[in-house]
N, C-alpha and C positions, 0 to 999 in steps of 0.2 A: 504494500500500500504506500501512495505517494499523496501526502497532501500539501497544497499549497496555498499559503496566507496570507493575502494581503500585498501579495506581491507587484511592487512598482518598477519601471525602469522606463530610464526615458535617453535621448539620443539630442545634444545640443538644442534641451528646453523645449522639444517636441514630446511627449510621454506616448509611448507606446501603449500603455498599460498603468493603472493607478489603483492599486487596491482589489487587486486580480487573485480570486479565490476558485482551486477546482480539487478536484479529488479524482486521485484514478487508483479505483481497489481490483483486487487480487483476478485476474484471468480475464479484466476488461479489453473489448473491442471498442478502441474512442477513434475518429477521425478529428482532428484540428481543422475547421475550415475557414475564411474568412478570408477578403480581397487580401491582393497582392500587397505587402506593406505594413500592415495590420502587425505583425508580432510574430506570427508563428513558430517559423526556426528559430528565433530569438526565445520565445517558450520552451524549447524542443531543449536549448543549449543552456536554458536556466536547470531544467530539470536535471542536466547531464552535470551540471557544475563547470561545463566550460564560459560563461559567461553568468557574472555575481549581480545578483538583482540589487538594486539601488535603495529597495527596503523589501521589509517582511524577509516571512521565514519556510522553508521545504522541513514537513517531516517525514524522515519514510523509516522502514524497517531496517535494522540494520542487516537481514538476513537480504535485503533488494540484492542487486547487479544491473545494471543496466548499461545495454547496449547500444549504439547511436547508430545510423547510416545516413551520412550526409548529404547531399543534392550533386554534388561534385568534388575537385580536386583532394581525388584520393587514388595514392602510386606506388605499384611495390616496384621492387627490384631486390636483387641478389640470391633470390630461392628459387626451384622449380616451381611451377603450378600448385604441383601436389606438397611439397615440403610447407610453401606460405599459406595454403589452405588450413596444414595439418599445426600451421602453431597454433590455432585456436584452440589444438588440447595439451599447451606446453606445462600445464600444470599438471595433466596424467602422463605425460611425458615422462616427467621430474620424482612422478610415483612410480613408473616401470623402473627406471633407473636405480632408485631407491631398494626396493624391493630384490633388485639383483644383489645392489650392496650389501642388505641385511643376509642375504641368502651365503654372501663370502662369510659376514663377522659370524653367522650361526654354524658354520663349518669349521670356525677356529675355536671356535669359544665353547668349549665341551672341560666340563670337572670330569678327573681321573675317574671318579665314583660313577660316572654317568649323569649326576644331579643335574636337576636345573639349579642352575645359579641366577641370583636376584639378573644377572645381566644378560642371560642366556633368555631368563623368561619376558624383560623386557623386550627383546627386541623379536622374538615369536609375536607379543601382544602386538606390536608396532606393524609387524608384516600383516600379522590378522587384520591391523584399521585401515590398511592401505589396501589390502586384497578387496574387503567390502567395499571400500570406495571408488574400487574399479570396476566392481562388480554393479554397484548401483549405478555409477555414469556410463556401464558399459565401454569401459576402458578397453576394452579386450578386444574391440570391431570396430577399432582408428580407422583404419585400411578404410573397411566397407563404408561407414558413414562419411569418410572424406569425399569417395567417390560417387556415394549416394548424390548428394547433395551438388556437386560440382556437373554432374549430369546433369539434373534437375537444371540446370542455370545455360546448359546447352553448350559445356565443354564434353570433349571426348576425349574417347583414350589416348590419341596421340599426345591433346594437348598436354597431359600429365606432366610428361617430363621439359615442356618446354621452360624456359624463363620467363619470369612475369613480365619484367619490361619490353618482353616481344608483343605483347597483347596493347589494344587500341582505349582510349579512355575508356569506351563502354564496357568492355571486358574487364579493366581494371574496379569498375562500380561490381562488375557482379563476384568478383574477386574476395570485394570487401564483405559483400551481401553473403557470400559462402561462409565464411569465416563467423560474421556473426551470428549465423543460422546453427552454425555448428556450435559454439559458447553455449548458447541456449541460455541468455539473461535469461530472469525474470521477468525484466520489462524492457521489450524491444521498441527503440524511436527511429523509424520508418519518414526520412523526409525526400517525398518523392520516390519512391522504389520502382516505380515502373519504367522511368526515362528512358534507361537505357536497357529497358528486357525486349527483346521478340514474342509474338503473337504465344508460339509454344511455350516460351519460358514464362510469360503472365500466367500461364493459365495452372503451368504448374506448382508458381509461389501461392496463387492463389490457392490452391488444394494442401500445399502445405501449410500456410499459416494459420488457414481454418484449424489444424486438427493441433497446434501449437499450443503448449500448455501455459506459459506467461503471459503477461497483459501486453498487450499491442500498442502504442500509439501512430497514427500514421496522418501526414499530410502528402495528399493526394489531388490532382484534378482531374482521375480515371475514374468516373462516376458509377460506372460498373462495378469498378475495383472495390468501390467502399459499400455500395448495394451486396455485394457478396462477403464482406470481410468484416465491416463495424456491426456494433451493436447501440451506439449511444455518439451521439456529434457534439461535439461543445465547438460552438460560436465563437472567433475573437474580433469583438468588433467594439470602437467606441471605448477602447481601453476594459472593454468587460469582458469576462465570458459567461454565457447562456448556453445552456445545456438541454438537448432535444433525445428523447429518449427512443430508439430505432435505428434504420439505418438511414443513409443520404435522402432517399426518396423520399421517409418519411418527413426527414426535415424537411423538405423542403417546403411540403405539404405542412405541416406544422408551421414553419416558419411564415408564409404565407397568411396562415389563420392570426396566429399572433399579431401579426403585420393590421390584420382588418380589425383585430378588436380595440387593438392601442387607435387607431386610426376612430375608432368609432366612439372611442372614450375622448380623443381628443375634440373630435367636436361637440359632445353631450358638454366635456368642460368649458369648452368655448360658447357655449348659450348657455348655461349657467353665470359665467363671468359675464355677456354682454347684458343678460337680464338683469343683473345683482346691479352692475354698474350704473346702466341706466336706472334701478330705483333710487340708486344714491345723490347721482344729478340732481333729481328732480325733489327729493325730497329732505336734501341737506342741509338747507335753510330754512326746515320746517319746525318749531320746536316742539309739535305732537308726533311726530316722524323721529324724534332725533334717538329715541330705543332702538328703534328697528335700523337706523342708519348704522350705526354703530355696532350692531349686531352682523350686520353685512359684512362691514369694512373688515371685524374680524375673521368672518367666515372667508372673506378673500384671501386676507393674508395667510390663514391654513390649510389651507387647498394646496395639495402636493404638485408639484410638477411632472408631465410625462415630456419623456422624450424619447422621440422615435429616431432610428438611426439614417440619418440621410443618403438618399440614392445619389452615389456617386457615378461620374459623369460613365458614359461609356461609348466604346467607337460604333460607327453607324458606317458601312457603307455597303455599294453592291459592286459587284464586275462590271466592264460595260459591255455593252452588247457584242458578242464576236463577231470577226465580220466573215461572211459564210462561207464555208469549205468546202471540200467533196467528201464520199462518201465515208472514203479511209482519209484520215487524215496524218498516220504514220505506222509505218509498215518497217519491221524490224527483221531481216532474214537472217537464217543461220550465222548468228552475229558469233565471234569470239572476239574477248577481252581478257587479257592477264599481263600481270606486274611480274616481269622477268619469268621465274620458274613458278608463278602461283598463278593458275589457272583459276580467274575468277568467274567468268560466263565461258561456256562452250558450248555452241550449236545452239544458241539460242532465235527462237522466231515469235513473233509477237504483232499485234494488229489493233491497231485503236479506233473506233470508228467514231462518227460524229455525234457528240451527244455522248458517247459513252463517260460511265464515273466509273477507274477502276483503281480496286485497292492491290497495291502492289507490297504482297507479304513474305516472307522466307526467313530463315535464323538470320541474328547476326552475321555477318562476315560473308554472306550468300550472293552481294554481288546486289543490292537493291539498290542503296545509294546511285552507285557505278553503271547501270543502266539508267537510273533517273538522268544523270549523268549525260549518258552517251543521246535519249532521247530528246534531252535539251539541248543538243550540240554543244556542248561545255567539257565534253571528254571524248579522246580518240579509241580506236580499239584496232585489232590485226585482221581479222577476216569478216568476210558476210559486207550485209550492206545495210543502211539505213536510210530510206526514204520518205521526207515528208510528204502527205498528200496534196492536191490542187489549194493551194492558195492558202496551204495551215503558216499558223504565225503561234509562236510558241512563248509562255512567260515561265519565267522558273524561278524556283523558290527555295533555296540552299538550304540541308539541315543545319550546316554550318554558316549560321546568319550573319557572319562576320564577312566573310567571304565576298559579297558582292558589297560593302560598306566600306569607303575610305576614313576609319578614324579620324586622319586629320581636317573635315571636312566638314561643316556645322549640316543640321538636320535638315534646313531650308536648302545649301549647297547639292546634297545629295539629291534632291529631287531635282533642282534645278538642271542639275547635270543628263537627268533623263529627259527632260521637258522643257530644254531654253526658250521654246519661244509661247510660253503660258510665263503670265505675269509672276510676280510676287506676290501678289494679290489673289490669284488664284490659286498659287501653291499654297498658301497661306490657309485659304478655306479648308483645301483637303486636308493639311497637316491637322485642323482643328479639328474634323471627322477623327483621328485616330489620337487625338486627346495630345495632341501638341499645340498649346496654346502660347499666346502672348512670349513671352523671353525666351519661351521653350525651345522655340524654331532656331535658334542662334548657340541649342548647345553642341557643342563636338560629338559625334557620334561615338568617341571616345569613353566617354563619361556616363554614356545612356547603361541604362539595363539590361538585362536580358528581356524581359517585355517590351520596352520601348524601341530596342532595337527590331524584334519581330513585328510591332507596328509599323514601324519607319517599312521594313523590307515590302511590306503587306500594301503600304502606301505606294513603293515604288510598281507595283506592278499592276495598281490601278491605271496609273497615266501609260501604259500601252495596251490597247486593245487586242486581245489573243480569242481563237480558239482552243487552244489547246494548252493548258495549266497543269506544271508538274512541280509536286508538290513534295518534299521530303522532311518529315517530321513538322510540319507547322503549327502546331498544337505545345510543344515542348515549354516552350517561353511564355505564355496561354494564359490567366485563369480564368476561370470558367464561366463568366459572364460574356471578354470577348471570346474565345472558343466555341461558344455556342453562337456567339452572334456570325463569327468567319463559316459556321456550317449551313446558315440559314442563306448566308451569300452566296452559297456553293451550292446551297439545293437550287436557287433562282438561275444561277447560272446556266445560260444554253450551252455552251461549248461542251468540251470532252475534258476530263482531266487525270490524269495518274497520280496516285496521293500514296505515297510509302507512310504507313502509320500504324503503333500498335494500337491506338485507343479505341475501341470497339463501338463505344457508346457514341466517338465522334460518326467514325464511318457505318455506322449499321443503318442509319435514315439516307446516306450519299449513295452506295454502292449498287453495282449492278451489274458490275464481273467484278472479279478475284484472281488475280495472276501470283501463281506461286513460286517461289527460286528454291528448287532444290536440285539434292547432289546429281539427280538424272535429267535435270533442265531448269525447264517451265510450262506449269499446268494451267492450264485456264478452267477455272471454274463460274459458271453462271448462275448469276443469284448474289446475294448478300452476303456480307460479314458470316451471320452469324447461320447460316448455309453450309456455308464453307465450313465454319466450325463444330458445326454436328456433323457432316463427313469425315472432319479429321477425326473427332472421336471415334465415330464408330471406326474408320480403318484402322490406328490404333489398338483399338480394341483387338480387332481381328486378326493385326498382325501377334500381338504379344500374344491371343493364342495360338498362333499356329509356329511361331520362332520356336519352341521345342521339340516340331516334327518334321523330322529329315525328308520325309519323303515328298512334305507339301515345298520343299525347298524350289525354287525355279534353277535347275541346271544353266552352267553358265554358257551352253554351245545354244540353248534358246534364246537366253538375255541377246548374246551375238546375234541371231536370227533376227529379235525381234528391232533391234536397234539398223541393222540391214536391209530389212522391209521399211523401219521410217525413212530413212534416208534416200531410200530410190521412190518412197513417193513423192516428197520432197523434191527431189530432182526431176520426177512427170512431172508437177504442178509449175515448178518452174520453168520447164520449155514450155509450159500451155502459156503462163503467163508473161513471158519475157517477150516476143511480139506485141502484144497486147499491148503490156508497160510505155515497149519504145512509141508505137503509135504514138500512144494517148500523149509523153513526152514533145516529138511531134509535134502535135496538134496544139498542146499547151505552148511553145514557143512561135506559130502561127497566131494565137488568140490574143498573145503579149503583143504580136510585132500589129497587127490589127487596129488594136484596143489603140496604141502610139498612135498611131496615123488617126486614128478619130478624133484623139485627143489635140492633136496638131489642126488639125480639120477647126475642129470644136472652138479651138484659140483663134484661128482665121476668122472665125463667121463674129465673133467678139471684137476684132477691130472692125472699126467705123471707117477705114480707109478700104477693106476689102470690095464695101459694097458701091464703090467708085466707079469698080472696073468691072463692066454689067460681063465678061466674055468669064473673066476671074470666080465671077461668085456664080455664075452657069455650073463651069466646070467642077466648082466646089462641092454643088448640090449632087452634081453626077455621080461624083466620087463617093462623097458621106453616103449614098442611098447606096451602092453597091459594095461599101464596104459594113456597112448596118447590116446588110443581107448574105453577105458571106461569113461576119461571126455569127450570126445565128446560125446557119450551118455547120459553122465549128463548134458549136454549144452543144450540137444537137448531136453529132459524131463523136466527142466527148462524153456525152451521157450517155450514149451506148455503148464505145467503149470502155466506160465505167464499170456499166452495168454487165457486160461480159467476167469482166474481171471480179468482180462481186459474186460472180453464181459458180465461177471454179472454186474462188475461195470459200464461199460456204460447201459447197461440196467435197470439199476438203476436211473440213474439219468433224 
């Protein structure tokens, strides 16, 4: 049990927090929720004693432990995998060790007589308390449970023997995450744990912490995540916290109610005070009134105050409209991509079509990023090919938000730089849609947040209009106000987009395919999120039982076969379609050189000096009408060729 009293602390005369009282007892599931800013991790590192509250007092049990997992910058180095997982048990360590020792001093230490001696029998009693204590923590299955848990997190056997600082920050968060899953505090403080998991590895922390025997604390903005995992939400908002008893959902719904009764009390209070007041007017220079005045004036003065906690401002916008495409708007063949001797995509093919929303899923390391990547043209690769569709215009959205941001470059600069010839004024407005107001615009992107920065990024690819939006982790920087609002954008949105993301709750209303990266490719799945994840269960399911029977094993001269057969259809589809292609290619640089000449045409009939020369603006009208009538011909060989190539490929798949 951890209680907390009163607890103040404030940040250069700003107070986070002023007289901040919670309890969290023995096997609780709590979520910390509350806008960005508010306290949280700041609560999360009072509790831990990394950061001393400014007053009040924590009491907890001295039998506690508690565990921390940070948001980020956390790095091993010098151990393998397995050795920097396995110090999480360096205190049964310290007991095997131990226990070897007393086993030498009990081999020396024998009386001629045979007796135990007072020294002989301590150090029996000594090995007996250490044998139970390996026995109760299970000391005895390091091995197993190192590996248990380090699976669960989506390393493999190879990775065991690697060294940590070969691993990438994400890997280094779940590094951390293994280790203190394996401690097994009493009270585990979870900030953020999901950032840096994959769709598989969520699902399996989630199964694990359910059945976890200590109290939980966890801030989260995977609203699923705390719908499956909390029992009770406490509030930091307004320097308090309030406490809602259920999971997220129900807060919310609870929170909501609360919302309408303070709302309904406030104005029952506010016609009581305008009533009282105006009897007091009217009757204050009455001296058969002057009781009843005076009786008011009291009543006013002890009338409590409510106060409700103010709606803070938040970002509003939409995409603009894309401007129209064809059918496929990017088409991915037999791509390969690898970083010297690491093979990160091989043979991969993939197809986007317009309108389409798809969630691009696969383990860490699997190569998602690195196709977002290569779709957005921002990264090269060795084989296969990548082509956009007729007329796709493409915005992208870096998980690493820093990447398309010039720190030395204020917030105004940065947009300007996409959009020089929109005023100030109207950068200005849009900055204020994403909560950059007034001095704000003039700070260095240096200095911004991790939120404000993912606003800014979110801003800059308002000012180009795309079809086709590819998105990698844009939720990470998030809370859950704009998150929800950047989804509501994306549902309105016409265009196509590829969104790599693990939060289920963001993409389960977006999706409508599901492209998967694993070790045998890429799968396409049709349907939803959470589609796709009762498939993966069930097959799951089905493999783990049948991996202990040899005979359902697939021989590897079929796997050959079957990989053999994809590749030569692969290669029919491609002769069917590569005439096709070139046409339509063709045809699309006839349509450009056309569409010029119109537009040249178009400019002519616009000067006032053309229509001087009556033989000049003849020949003009000649021309415009037969070249109006020959792209429409091309439009229309275009869309058949289109449509050819759209009925191999479905036929294909």
């Amino acid at each position: 049990m951890i209680s907390l009293q009163n607890i103040s602390k404030q940040y250069s005369g700003k107070y986070l927090f002023r007289g901040l009282s919670l309890h969290i007892e023995d096997g609780n599931r709590t979520a910390f929720v509350g806008r960005n800013g508010t306290g949280k991790s700041t609560l999360m590192k009072i509790i831990l004693g990394e950061i001393e509250a400014d007053s009040g007092k924590i009491i907890q049990s001295r039998f506690n432990s508690v565990g921390y997992l940070p948001q980020d910058s956390v790095y091993h180095t010098g151990r393998t995998l397995f050795e920097e997982a396995a110090t999480a048990f360096d205190d049964l360590n310290r007991l095997h060790e131990r226990i070897r020792e007393i086993g030498c001093e009990i081999s020396t230490t024998t009386s001629p007589q045979g007796d135990n001696t007072p020294k002989l029998q301590g150090l029996i009693d000594e090995m007996g308390q250490a044998q139970s204590i390996l026995e109760h923590r299970e000391g005895y299955n390091i091995e197993i449970k190192v590996k248990q848990i380090l699976s669960g997190l989506g390393f493999n056997e190879e990775d065991m023997s690697r060294m940590t600082e070969e691993f990438s920050g994400g890997w280094q968060m779940r590094i951390a995450l293994a280790k203190l899953l394996l401690r097994e505090p009493t009270i585990l403080l979870l900030d953020e744990p999901t950032n840096h998991l994959d769709m598989e590895s969520l699902e399996w922390i989630e199964g694990y912490l359910k059945s976890y025997r200590g109290s939980i604390v966890l801030v989260s903005h995977d609203s699923r995540f705390l719908d499956n995992l909390v029992e009770r939400v406490i509030e930091i908002s307004m320097g308090e916290a309030t406490e809602y008893a259920g999971n997220y959902s129900s807060y919310l719904t609870q929170k909501a109610q609360r919302l309408e009764m303070l709302q309904s009390s406030l104005r029952n209070r506010q016609r009581v005070i305008d009533s009282t007041t105006h009897f007091i007017e009217r009757f204050r220079y009455k001296s058969t009134k002057a009781k009843q005045v005076q009786s008011r004036i009291r009543m006013l003065e002890k009338m409590g105050h409510i106060e409700i906690d103010k709606e803070e401002s938040s970002i509003f916008f939409d995409f603009p409209d894309p401007p129209r495409a064809g059918r496929v708007v990017m088409e991915i063949e037999t791509l390969t991509k690898s970083y010297g001797n690491n093979m990160v995509l091989d043979d991969i093919s993939f197809i986007v079509e317009r309108g389409d929303k798809v969630a691009l899923l696969g383990v860490n390391g699997s190569g998602k990023s690195t196709l977002a990547r290569i779709i957005a043209d921002v990264d090269t690769f060795q084989r296969g090919f990548r082509k956009p569709g007729h007329n796709t215009v493409i915005s992208y959205y870096s998980q690493n938000i820093v990447e398309g941001l010039d720190p030395d470059k204020t917030v105004l600069q940065t947009l300007d730089a996409v959009a020089p010839l929109k005023s100030p004024g109207e950068l200005r407005t849009l900055l204020g849609c994403f909560l950059f107001k007034d001095d704000d615009v003039f700070k260095p992107v240096s200095v911004l947040s991790g939120g404000e920065k993912s606003r800014l990024a979110l801003a800059k690819m308002i000012l180009k209009p795309a079809n086709l939006l590819i998105m990698d982790e844009p939720t990470n920087h998030l809370d859950a106000q704009s998150k929800s609002i950047l989804q509501r954008s994306l549902k309105r949105f016409s265009g196509a987009c590829v969104i790599v993301s693990h939060d289920r709750d963001f993409l389960a209303p977006l999706i409508n395919k599901v492209a998967v990266l694993t070790d045998n490719g890429l799968r396409i799945y049709h349907g939803n999120v959470d589609d796709y994840l009762g498939k993966y269960r069930r097959d799951k399911e089905n493999a783990d039982a049948r991996k202990d029977l040899p005979e359902n094993r697939i021989p590897l001269d079929v796997k050959k076969n079957r990989k053999r057969v994809a590749a030569e259809t692969r290669q029919q589809r491609y002769k069917k379609l590569k005439p096709l292609k070139d046409a339509q290619e063709t045809i699309e640089r006839e349509i450009a050189d056309y569409e010029k000449k119109k537009l040249e045409i178009e400019t002519s009939f616009s000067d006032q000096n053309t229509y001087k020369n009556d033989v000049l603006i003849q020949s003009l009208n000649i021309e415009y009408s037969q070249i109006t009538s020959l792209l429409d011909s091309l439009y229309d060989k275009w869309a058949a060729t289109e449509e050819k190539i759209g009925k191999i490929t479905d036929d294909s798949n």
